[in-house]
N, C-alpha and C positions, 0 to 999 in steps of 0.2 A: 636352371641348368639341366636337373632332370627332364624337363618338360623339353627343352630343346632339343638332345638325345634322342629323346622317343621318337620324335617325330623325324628326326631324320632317320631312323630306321623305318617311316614308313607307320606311323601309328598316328591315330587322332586323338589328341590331348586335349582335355581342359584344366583350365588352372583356375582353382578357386581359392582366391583370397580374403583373407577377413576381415585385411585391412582396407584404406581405401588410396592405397597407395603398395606399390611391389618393395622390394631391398627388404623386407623384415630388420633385421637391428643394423641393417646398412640407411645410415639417416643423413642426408647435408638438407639442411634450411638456413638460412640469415640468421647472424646472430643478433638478438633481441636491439639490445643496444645500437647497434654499428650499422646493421643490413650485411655486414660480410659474410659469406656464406662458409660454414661452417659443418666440419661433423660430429655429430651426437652422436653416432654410433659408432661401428668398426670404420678405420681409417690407413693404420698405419701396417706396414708388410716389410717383407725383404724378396724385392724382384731377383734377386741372386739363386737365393735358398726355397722362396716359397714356390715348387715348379708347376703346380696346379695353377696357380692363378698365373704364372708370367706365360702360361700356354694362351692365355685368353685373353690375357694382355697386348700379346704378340697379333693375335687374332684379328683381333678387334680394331688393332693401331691408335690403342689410348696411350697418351704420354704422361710419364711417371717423373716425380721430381724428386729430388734426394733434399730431406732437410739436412741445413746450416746446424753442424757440428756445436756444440754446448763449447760457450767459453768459458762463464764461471760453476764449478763442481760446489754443493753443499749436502753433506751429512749431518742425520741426527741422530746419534748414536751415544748408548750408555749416559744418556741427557744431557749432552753437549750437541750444540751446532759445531760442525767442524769444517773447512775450506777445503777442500784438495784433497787429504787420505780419510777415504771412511775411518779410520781405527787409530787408538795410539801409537806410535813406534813400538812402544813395549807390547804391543800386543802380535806384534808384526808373523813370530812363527803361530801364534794361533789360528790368526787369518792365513796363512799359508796351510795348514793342518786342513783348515774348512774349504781351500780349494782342491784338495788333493782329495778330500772324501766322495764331496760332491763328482770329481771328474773320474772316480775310480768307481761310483754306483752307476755313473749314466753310463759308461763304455758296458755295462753288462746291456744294454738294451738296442733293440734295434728298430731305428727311426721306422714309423707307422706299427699298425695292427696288425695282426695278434700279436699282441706282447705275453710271456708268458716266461714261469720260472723266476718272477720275479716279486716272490708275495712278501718279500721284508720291504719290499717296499712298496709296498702297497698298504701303507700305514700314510696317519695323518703327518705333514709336512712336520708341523709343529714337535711331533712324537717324535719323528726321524733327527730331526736336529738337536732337540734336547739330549739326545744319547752321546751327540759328540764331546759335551763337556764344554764346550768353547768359553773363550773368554765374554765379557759381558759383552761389550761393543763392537762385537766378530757376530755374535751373536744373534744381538739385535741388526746388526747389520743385515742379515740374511731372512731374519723373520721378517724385514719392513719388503724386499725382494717379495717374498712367497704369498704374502700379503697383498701387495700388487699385482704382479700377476693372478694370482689363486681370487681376487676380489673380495676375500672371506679372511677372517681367522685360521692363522694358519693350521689351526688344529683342524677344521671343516676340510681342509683341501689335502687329496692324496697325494705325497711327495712323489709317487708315481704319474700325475699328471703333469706337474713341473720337468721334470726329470726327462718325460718322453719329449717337451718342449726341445729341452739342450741337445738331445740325442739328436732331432732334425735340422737343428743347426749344424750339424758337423762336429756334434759333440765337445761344445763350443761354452759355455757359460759365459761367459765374455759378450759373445754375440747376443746375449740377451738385453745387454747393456747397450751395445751400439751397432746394431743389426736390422733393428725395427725403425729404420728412417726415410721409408719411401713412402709415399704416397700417389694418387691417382690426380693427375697435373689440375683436371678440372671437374673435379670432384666424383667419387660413389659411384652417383646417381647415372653417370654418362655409360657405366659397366651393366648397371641393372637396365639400362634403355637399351644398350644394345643385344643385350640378352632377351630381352621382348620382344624387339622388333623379329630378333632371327628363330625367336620360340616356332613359329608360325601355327602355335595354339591359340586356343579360343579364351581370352581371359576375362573371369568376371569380377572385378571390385565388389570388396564390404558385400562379400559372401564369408560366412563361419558355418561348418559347417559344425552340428551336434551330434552325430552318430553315424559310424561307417560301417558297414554289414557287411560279413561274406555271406554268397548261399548259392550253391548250385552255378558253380565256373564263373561267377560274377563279384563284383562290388556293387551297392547301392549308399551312396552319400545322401545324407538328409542336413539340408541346410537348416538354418535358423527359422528363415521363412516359411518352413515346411517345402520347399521345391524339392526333387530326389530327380538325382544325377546317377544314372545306369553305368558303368563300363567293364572291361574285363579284369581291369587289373587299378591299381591307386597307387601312389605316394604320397604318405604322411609325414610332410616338411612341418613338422614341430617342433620347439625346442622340448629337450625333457622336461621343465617347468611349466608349460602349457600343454602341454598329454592331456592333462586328465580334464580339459573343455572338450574332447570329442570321443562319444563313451562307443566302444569296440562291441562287438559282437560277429565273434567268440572274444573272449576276452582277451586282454592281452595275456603274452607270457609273464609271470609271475616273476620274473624279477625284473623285467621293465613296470611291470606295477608296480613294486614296490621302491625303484626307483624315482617314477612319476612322483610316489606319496612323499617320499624323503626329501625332493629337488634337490636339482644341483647346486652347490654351496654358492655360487658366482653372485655377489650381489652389487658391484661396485659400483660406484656414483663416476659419472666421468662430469667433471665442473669444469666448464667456461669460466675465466673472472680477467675482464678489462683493469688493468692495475698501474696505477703510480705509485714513485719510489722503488719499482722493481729492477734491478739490472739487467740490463738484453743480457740473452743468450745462455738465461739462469736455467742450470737444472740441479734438482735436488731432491732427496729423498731419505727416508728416517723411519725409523718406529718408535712411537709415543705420540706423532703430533698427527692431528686429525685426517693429513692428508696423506699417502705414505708416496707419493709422486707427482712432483711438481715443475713443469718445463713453459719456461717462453716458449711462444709459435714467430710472433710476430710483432712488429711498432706497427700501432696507431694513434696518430696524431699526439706521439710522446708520451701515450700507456703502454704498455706491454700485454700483448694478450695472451693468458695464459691458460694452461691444460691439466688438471689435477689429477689424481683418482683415490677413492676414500673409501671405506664398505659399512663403516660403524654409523648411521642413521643419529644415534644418540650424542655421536664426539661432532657433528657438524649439520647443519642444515643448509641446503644448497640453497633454499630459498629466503636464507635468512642474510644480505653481503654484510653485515657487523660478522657475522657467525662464521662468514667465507674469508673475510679479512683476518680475523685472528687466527686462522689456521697458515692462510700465507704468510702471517706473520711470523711465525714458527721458523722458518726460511728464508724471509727478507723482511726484519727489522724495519718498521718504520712502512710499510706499504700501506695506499690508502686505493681499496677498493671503488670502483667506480659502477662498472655492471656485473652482473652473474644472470647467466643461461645454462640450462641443461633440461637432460630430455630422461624422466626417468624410467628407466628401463624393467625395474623391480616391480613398478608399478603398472607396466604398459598390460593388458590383458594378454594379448601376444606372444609375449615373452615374458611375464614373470621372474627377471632375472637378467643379468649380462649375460656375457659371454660364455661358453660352456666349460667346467673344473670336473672333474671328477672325486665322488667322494672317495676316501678310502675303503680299500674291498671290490669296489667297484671291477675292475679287471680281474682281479682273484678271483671273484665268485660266477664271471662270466656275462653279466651286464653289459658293458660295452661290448660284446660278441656276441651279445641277443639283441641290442639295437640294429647293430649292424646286418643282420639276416634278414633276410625274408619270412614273415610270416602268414604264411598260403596267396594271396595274390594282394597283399600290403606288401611297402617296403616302405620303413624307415629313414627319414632325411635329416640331418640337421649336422651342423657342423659343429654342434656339444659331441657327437659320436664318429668325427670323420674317420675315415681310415688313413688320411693323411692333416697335418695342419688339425686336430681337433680343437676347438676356440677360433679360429682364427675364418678372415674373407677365403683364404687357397682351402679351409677345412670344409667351407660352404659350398665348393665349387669340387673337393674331392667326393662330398657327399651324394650331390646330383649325380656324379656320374658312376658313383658307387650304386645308388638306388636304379638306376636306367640298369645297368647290367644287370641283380638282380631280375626288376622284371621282365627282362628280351627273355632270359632265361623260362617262364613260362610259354612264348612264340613257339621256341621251340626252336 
C-alpha cells in the first residue's frame, strides 16, 4: 500500500520482501485435507465500518460476501455449557451493569489515534474487569471476549486496545459480536495481487533485509546476502514482534525498543478442524475450555468445517486432532474430528505473533505515537500500530498510507 502511494507521487520504490510470497499474515492456501482454499491468516472485516479497506475494495472491484448468520448460540460460562443466554437469569442486572460500564468507558474515546486522557484505561483488560465486581459468569463471559480478540490473557492485553476496537464500530460492543462477517468473495490474495500489480515498483522475493542505516540525506538496507540497496528515504513494514531481525543505525527510539523487546501480547492460534457430529451453523465461545471461539464456515461432504482461536500452546496443540477434538468437544459433545490445518503465526519468522494488541501503558507512555512518526527518513508500517483499524486488513491499508504521507513529507 505504501509502495503504491509513492509511486504514484512520482517516486521509484523497491519492495523488499523476506518472504517468498507478498500478503504478510494475509495467508489463503488449500486446506490440507480438502484442497479448499482457505485462510490462515486475516480474513474477516466489516465492509460498512472498516472505511480504509472498502475504499480499496471499491477500487479494485473485489466482491465481498457476507457470512450465513449463526443459528445455534453456545456459552461456557461459570463451567456450564449453556444454549442461547450467556449467563443465568439471576445473573441478568449484572450482565447489564457489565454492559453499561464497558459502553460508558469506550464513549470517552475517539475512534483512531492519538488517543489520549485516557490512562485508567490503559491498564490490563483483565485488571479493568476485575474492578467491576461482576458476577462469575458475566464475568467470565467477557474475559473469554478479551481473550479472543486480545489473543493473549487477558491480563497481557490493554483494555485500551479493545475499547478503541468498540469505539470504531460506532461505539457498538455488539458489533463485535456480529459486525465481523464479510469477507473477500475470492479470497486475500486477489487484494494483495491487485496491490502488486498497480504498485508499479520493483519487487524482490525472499529478500530480509539485516540492517537499515541512515547517513547523510540517505538509507542504505543491507540485505541477508550482503546486497545493499541505496535510496532517499524507506519504510519499515514490520510487525512489532519482528523489529528486532533488522538492527537500526541510529538506533531506534527507546520506547519502540523496548516495545520490540516486550512483544506484543497477540499470540493466538487460529485452528482449521474438519468435524463430524457438529451442528451447522454452530457458534460458540467460553472461558475455561481450550478454545475461546468456535464457528462453522461451512459443510463438507456432511463435516462441518470449522474456525477456532486459542492463545494458551499448553491447553491445546493444533497438531495434535485427539488434542483439537476434545477442545471442540467443550462445545459440541460427541464431535469426531477428522482433519486439522493451521499456519502458525507465533512461529513464522516474519511475524512472531498474530495480529497486533497492545500492551498496557502502551499509548500512556507514547509508544504507539512513536511507532507511528517518522524517524529521520524511516517510517514505520504495520497495522499492530495503525492509525485507523489497528490489528485488523483496513489497519494494514491505513498504515501504508499513514507511512507514504510521512515520507512525501521529506520531497517537500
Amino acid at each position: 500500500m505504501a509502495a503504491r502511494e509513492l509511486t504514484r507521487a512520482g517516486l521509484a520504490v523497491t519492495i523488499l520482501e523476506a518472504r517468498e510470497r507478498l500478503g504478510g499474515r494475509l495467508l489463503r492456501r488449500p486446506f490440507g485435507a480438502t484442497g479448499t482454499p482457505t485462510e490462515f491468516g486475516g480474513a474477516w472485516f466489516s465492509i460498512v465500518d472498516m472505511e480504509p479497506l472498502a475504499r480499496e475494495v471499491e477500487r479494485y472491484g473485489l466482491g465481498v460476501t457476507k457470512d450465513s448468520p449463526a443459528r445455534i448460540h453456545r456459552w461456557f460460562t461459570a463451567g456450564t455449557l449453556r444454549d442461547g443466554a450467556p449467563v443465568p437469569l439471576q445473573d441478568g442486572r449484572g450482565f447489564e451493569r457489565a454492559l453499561y460500564e464497558v459502553g460508558m468507558a469506550v464513549r470517552r474515546l475517539k475512534p483512531g489515534l492519538p488517543l489520549s486522557s485516557v490512562d485508567d484505561l490503559d491498564v490490563s483488560a483483565g485488571r479493568w474487569l476485575a474492578a467491576l465486581g461482576l458476577p462469575r459468569a458475566t464475568h467470565e463471559f467477557l474475559l473469554a471476549w478479551a481473550a479472543m480478540y486480545g489473543g493473549c490473557d487477558p491480563d497481557e492485553v490493554a483494555f485500551l486496545s479493545l475499547a478503541s476496537d468498540i469505539a470504531a464500530f460506532g461505539y457498538s460492543a455488539y458489533a463485535m459480536f456480529d459486525g465481523i462477517s464479510d469477507h473477500l468473495t475470492h479470497g486475500t490474495n486477489e487484494l494483495v495481487e491487485r496491490l502488486a500489480d498497480d504498485t508499479q515498483a520493483e519487487i524482490r522475493l525472499g529478500t530480509p533485509v539485516r540492517r537499515l542505516q541512515q547517513s547523510h540525506g540517505s538509507v542504505s538496507a543491507t540485505a541477508d546476502d550482503g546486497s545493499i540497496y541505496e535510496a532517499g528515504s524507506a519504510v519499515l513494514a514490520l510487525p512489532i514482534n519482528a523489529l528486532h531481525r533488522v538492527a537500526l543505525d541510529p538506533p531506534p527510539e527507546s520506547r519502540i525498543a523496548r516495545a520490540t523487546a516486550a512483544a506484543q501480547p497477540c499470540r493466538s492460534m487460529k485452528i482449521w478442524a474438519l468435524a463430524e457430529n457438529v451442528p451447522g451453523g454452530l457458534l460458540a465461545a467460553g472461558w475455561g475450555p481450550p478454545l475461546q471461539w468456535l464457528g462453522g464456515v461451512e459443510e463438507v461432504d456432511g463435516a462441518q468445517l470449522l474456525v477456532g482461536f486459542a492463545h494458551d500452546r499448553s491447553a491445546i496443540d493444533p497438531d495434535d486432532a485427539d488434542s483439537v477434538q476434545a477442545a471442540i468437544e467443550c462445545y459440541a459433545p460427541g464431535a469426531r474430528v477428522l482433519a486439522v490445518d493451521w499456519h502458525d503465526w507465533n512461529d513464522d519468522p516474519w511475524s512472531n505473533g498474530a495480529w497486533g494488541m497492545w500492551r498496557p501503558g502502551w499509548v500512556s507512555d507514547g509508544t504507539v505515537s512513536a511507532l507511528g512518526s517518522r524517524h529521520g527518513r524511516v517510517a514505520y508500517a504495520s497495522s499492530d500500530y495503525a492509525p485507523e483499524w489497528p490489528g485488523w486488513i483496513a489497519g494494514a491499508v491505513s498504515a501504508g498510507h499513514h507511512a507514504a504521507r510521512l515520507l512525501l513529507e521529506i520531497q517537500g
